[in-house]
Structures are given as structure tokens and as C-alpha cells.
C-alpha positions in Angstrom: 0.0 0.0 0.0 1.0 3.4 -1.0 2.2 6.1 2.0 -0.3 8.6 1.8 2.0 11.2 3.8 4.5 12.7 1.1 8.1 12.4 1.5 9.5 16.0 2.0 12.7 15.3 3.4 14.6 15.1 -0.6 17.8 17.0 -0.1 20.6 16.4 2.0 23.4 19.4 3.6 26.2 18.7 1.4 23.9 19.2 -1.2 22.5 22.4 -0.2 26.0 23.6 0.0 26.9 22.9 -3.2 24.0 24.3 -4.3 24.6 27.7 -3.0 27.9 27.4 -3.8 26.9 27.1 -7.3 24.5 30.0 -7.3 27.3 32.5 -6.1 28.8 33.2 -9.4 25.4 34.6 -10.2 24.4 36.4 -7.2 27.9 37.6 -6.3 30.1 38.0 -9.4 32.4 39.8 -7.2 32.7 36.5 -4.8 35.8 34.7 -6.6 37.0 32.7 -3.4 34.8 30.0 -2.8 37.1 27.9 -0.9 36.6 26.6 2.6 39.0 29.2 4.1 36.8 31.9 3.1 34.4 33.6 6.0 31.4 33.6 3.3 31.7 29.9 2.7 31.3 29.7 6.6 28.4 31.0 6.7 26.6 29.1 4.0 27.2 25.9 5.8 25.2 27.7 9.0 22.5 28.9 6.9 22.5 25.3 4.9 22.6 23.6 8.3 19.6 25.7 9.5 17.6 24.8 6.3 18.4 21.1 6.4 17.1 21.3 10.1 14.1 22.7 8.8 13.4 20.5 5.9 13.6 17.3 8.5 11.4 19.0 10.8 8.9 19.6 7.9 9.3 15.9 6.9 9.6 14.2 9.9 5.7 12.4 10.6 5.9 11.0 14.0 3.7 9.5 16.3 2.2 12.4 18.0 1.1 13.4 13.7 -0.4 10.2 12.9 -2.3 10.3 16.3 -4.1 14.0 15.1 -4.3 12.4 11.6 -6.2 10.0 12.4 -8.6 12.1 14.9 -9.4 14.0 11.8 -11.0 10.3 10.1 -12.8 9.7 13.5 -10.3 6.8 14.5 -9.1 6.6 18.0 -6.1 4.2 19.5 -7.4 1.8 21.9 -4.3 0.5 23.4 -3.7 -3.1 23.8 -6.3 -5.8 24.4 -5.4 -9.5 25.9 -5.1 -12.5 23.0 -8.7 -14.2 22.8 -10.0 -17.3 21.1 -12.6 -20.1 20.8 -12.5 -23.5 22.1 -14.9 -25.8 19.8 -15.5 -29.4 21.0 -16.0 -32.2 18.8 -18.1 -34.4 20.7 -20.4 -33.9 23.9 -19.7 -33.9 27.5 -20.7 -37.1 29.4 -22.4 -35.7 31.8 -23.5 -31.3 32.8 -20.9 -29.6 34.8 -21.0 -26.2 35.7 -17.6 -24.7 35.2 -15.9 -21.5 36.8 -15.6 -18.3 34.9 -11.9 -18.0 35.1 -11.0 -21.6 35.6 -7.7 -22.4 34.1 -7.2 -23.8 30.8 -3.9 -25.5 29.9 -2.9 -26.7 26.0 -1.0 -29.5 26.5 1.6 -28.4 23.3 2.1 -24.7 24.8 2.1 -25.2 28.9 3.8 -21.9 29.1 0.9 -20.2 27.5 -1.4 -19.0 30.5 -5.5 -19.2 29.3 -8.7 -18.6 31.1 -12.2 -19.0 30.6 -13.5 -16.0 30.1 -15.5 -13.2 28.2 -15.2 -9.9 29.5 -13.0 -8.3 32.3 -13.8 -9.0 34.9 -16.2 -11.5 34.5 -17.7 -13.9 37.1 -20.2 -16.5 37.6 -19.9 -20.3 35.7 -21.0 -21.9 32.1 -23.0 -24.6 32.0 -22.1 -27.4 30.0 -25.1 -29.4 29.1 -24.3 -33.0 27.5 -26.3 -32.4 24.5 -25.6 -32.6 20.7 -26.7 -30.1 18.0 -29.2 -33.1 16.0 -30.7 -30.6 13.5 -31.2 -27.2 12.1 -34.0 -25.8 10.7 -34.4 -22.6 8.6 -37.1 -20.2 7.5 -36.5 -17.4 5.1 -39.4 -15.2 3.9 -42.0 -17.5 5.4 -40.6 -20.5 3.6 -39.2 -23.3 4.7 -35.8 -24.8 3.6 -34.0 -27.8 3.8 -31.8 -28.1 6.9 -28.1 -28.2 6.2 -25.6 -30.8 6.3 -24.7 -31.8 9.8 -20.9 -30.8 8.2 -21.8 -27.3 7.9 -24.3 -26.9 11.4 -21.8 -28.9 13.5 -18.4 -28.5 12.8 -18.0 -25.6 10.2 -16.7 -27.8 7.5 -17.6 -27.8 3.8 -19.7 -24.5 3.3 -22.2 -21.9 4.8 -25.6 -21.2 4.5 -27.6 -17.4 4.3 -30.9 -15.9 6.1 -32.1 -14.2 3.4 -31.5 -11.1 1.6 -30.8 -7.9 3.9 -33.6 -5.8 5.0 -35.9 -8.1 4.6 -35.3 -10.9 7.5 -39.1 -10.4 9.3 -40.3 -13.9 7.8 -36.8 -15.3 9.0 -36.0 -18.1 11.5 -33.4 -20.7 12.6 -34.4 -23.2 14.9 -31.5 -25.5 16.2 -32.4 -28.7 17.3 -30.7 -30.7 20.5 -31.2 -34.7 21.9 -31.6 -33.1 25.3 -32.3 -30.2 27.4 -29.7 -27.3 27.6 -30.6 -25.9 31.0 -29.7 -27.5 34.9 -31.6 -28.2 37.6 -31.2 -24.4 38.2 -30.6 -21.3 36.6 -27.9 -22.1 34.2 -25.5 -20.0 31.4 -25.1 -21.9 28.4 -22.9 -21.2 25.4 -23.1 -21.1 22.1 -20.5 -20.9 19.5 -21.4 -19.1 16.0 -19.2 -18.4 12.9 -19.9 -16.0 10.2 -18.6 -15.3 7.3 -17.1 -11.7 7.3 -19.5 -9.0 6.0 -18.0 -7.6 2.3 -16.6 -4.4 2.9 -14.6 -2.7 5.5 -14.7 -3.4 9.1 -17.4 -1.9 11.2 -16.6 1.1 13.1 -17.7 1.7 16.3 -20.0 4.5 15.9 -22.1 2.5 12.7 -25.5 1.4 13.3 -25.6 -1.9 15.4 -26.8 -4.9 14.3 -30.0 -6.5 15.6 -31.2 -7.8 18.1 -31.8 -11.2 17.5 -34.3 -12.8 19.6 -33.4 -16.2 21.1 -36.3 -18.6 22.4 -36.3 -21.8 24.0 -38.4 -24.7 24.6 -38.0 -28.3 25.8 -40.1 -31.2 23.6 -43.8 -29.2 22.8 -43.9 -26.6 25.6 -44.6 -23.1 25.1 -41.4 -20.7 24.0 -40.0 -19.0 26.6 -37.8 -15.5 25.3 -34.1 -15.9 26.5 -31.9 -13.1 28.6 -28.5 -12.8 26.7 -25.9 -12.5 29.1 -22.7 -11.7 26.4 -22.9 -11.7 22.4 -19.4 -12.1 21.1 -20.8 -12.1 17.7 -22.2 -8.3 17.8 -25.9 -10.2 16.9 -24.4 -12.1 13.9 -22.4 -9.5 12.8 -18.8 -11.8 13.9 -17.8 -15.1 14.7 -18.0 -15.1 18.6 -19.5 -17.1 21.9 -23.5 -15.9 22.6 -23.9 -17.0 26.1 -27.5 -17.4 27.2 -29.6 -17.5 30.3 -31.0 -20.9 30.4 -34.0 -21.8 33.0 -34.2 -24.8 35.0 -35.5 -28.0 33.6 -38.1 -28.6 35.8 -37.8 -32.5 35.3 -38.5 -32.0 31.7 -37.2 -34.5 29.2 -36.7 -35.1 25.9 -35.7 -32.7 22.6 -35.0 -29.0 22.9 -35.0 -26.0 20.5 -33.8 -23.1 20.3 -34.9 -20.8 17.8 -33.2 -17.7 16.5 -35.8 -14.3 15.3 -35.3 -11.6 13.7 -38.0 -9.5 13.2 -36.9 -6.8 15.6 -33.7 -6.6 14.4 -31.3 -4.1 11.8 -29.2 -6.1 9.8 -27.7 -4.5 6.7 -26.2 -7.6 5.2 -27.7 -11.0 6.2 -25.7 -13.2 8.2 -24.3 -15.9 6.6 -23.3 -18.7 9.0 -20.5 -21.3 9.1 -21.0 -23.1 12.0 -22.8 -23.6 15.5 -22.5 -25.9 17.6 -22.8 -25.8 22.2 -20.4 -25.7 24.8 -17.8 -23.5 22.9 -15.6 -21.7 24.8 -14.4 -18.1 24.8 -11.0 -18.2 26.0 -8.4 -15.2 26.8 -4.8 -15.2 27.2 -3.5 -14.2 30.4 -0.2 -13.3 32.3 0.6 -14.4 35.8 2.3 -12.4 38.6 3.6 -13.3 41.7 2.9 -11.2 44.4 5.9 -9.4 46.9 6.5 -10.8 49.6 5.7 -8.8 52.8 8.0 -8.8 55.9 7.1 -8.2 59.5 8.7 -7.6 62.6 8.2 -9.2 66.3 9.1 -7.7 69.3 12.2 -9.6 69.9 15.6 -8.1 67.9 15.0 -11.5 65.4 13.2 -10.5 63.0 10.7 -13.2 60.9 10.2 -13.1 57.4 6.7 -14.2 56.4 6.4 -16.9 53.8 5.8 -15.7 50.1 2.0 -16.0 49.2 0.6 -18.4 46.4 1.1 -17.3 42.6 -2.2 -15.2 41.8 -3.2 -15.5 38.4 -4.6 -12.0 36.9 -6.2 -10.8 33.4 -4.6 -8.1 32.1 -7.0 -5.9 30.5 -6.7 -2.3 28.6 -9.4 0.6 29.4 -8.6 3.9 27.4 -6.1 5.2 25.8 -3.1 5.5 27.7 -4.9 3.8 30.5 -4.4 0.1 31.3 -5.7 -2.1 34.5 -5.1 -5.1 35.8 -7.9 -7.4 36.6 -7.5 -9.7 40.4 -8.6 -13.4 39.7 -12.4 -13.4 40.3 -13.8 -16.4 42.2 -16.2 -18.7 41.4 -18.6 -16.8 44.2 -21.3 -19.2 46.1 -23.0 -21.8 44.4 -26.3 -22.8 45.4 -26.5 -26.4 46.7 -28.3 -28.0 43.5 -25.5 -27.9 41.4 -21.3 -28.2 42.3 -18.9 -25.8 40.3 -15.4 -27.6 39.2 -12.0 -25.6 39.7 -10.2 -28.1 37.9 -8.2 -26.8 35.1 -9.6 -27.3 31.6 -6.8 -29.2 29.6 -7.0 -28.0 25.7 -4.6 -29.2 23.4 -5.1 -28.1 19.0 -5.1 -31.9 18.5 -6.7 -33.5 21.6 -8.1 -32.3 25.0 -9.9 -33.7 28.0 -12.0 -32.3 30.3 -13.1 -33.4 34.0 -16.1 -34.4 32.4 -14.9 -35.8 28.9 -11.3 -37.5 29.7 -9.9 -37.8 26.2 -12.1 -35.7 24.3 -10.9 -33.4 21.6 -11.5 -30.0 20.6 -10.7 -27.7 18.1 -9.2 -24.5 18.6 -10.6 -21.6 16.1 -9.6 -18.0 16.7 -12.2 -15.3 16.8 -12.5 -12.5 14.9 
């Protein structure tokens, strides 16, 4: 790509004094001594020193210029953000397990890579991991129905995509996803759900464009009525980016059997429709992390011997960016109290880019895909 900033900076000091130097026979016929003895050649190498100062400050963009150059396009620096991913599983828990938001999660090929579970800073509570499978996925654009897609495309993002529609006109729109079980817990439950798009054509939204949607999520279990969903994070901007939408699931109540969930948009702005890659439950959203060990504090008794207080455990911290020229650090969050009808694991989620096991899948595998 072409610099848009032109180069100023052309001419050098030697140059510039032999420039002058070559203008004095007709400025100053008189001036026949232009050797470096003589006071007037003195001072054209001050004045062509002054001017090559001036043509490299003219020149010279830095990055206090590119900062006000981009103020004028309405761009702003955001500092630095923490590395974040997606964890997609290729097959289904055993059993449900409610796992902490921050828990550890280890690759097996990269152990000195630090991960948590996680999608925002700071974020607490646990994810739900129902031991369900994605069985189907039904779609209706403009009031029709379609045939579902391959089980390729729905599950594991292999092979192709499939659209809503054309944009502006997603009212008659809906995607229902179909799953062998419930998703929710014997309580109140946050479930996630993984979702890849393919980019929107053009350039990348700014922050201050329209925002996408809503979309509407509903959920039901076998032929019960649909009950309207409260999202608690949409990494995917309401289809707008491949990201983790993690819902607020209610408690099963004993039901059994199929559930649905079923995607509208007849609330919602969408200038281009979505196009989707994959979907699939229990992805996670992943950040990278760095740890830090605490100082170690010293105290002092009333005899001359003084004691030195053992140094306390290694705390594990986010490391998050606020403003510009602003950055925090985040303290580990803990899991907080769970109620007594379900049990939170702390163990450490082991992920590898080939295989990974879980406390509740030993063995499994996953598939690490990077969000965007």
C-alpha cells in the first residue's frame, strides 16, 4: 500500500551547500573565493545547516502526527487488548458440569501459555455445559421453509455456509437449532453457544455504525410453550462476527426429551444478512493471560529476630486495557457461592489443537478456532 504522507525530506546538507555554492557566481560575481577558508563559505554551511534542520522537521511524521491524523477520520487508539480465542468441541460432554468463569485452561503443546475462561474483564459467575448434541437445524427465510443443512456445515463448520435471506428483509426469518436433550440444569444455568460468520463484504465496522440486531433467542423443551431468553454476552455483535453468545438458560423442571432453540429476527437491523458457518454448544471463549507473583511482605516481632513471612501463592490475573493510555489489571475473580443443587469444578480445563480432556470428557478433543 502506497504512504499517503509525502516524503519531504529530498535533499541532504552537502547538497545544499553545493547548491549555494553554485548560485554564487550569479548572485555575487564579485565573490571569486569559494574555498573553505573563506568567512562567506562559513556562513553558507550555518545557513545550509539551518535549512536542512528545517526540511527534516517539515518531513519528519511521527507519532504524536499520525495520532491528530487519524482524529481527523474519526479513529481513535485503543491500546492493547489481551489474545482471545474459541474453544470448539468435537463431541459432547458425558455428563453437565458447571464450570468457573476463570478456571484455568492449559494446551497440552504450549504449557507456558497462560488461558482462562472467560469473556469480558472482569467477568464472574460459571458456564454450564449441558451434554447435549446439535441433532438438526431448521431454517425459514421469507416465510418459507428450507431444507436443513448438512450436519458438516451446522456442527463442525466444514464444507460451506448457508444465508438468512437477503438484507432488509429478515421479518419472515427463522433458525431453529435442534438438540437430543435439554440445555438448561436443575437451576438457573448459562449456556454457550459458538457461532461463525462469514465476514460481511466491505470494511470493518466502526464503532459508531448502526448496530446490528437484536436477535431474539427462544427456548423450549419437547412441545412446551417458547419461553424468550436473557443474553448475558454476544461475542458475535448479533451475527455480525464469529464469537460465543452465552445465554440465560431456566431450569429444567424435570422435563425430558428434545429442545430448541430458535433464533428471530423481526426486531432486528441487519444491513447484510448473516451468513453462518458453524454452531455448535459448549464452545468456549477463551483469553490469554499473564501471571504475577505477588511481593513478599515482611514483619517484625518484638524480639531483635526478625521473621520473614512466607511468600503468598502465585495469583493469576487478566490483564485488561481501558482507554487510551490507560491500562488495569484485573484480580482473579472467584467462582462466588454456588447454590447447593448444582457443584462448580475448579479443575483446570486441559486443551490441546489436536486432543483435550475435560473433567467431564477425559480424552475428548477440541478444536481450537480464533475469533475474529
Amino acid at each position: 500500500m502506497t504512504d499517503i504522507v509525502p516524503r519531504l525530506d529530498t535533499i541532504e546538507f552537502d547538497q545544499l551547500v553545493e547548491q549555494a555554492r553554485g548560485d554564487i557566481p550569479r548572485y555575487a560575481p564579485d565573490w571569486t573565493d569559494h574555498n573553505l577558508h573563506d568567512p562567506g563559505m562559513t556562513l553558507i554551511d550555518l545557513l545550509a545547516w539551518i535549512v536542512d534542520q528545517q526540511v527534516f522537521r517539515a518531513g519528519f511524521v511521527g507519532g504524536r502526527h499520525r495520532t491528530a491524523f487519524a482524529a481527523l477520520l474519526g479513529r481513535q487508539a485503543t491500546g492493547p487488548t489481551p489474545a482471545r480465542g474459541l474453544i470448539w468441541p468435537d463431541r459432547p460432554v458425558r455428563e453437565g458440569r458447571f464450570v468457573a468463569v476463570g478456571s484455568d485452561v492449559v494446551c497440552q503443546q504450549h504449557v507456558d501459555l497462560d488461558f482462562a475462561l472467560a469473556w469480558d474483564d472482569p467477568a464472574s459467575g460459571s458456564l454450564y455445559l449441558p451434554p447435549v448434541r446439535l441433532v438438526g437445524v431448521g431454517r425459514t427465510v421469507d416465510g418459507v421453509a428450507l431444507a436443513a443443512p448438512s450436519a458438516s456445515v451446522s456442527a463442525s463448520g466444514g464444507g460451506g455456509s448457508w444465508t438468512l435471506g437477503a438484507s432488509g428483509r429478515l421479518a419472515d426469518t427463522a433458525v431453529s437449532l435442534q438438540f437430543d436433550g435439554p440445555l438448561g440444569a436443575t437451576g438457573p444455568a448459562q449456556v454457550a453457544l459458538g457461532i461463525e460468520v462469514a465476514p460481511p463484504p466491505g470494511p470493518a465496522p466502526a464503532p459508531d455504525d448502526p448496530a446490528w440486531g437484536p436477535v431474539i433467542w427462544s427456548y423450549r423443551v419437547g412441545t412446551n410453550r417458547w419461553d424468550e431468553l436473557d443474553v448475558v454476552h454476544d461475542g458475535t455483535a448479533d451475527l455480525a462476527t464469529t464469537g460465543v453468545v452465552v445465554l440465560a438458560v431456566p431450569q429444567t423442571g424435570g422435563a425430558t426429551g428434545n429442545s430448541e432453540l430458535r433464533l428471530g429476527f423481526a426486531r432486528g437491523f441487519f444491513p447484510v444478512a448473516p451468513q453462518i458457518r458453524a454452531v455448535n454448544v459448549n464452545v468456549l471463549p477463551i483469553v490469554q493471560r499473564r501471571r504475577e507473583r505477588p511481593r513478599s511482605s515482611v514483619t517484625a516481632t518484638a524480639s531483635p529476630t526478625r521473621r520473614s513471612r512466607s511468600t503468598p501463592p502465585i495469583s493469576w490475573g487478566l490483564r485488561r486495557s481501558r482507554s487510551v493510555g490507560r491500562s488495569g489489571r484485573s484480580r482473579p475473580t472467584s467462582p462466588g457461592r454456588v447454590p447447593p443443587t448444582r457443584t462448580t469444578s475448579s479443575t483446570p480445563i486441559t486443551c490441546c489443537s489436536a486432543t483435550a480432556s475435560t473433567a467431564a470428557d477425559p480424552g475428548g478433543t477440541c478444536r481450537s478456532r480464533q475469533a475474529s
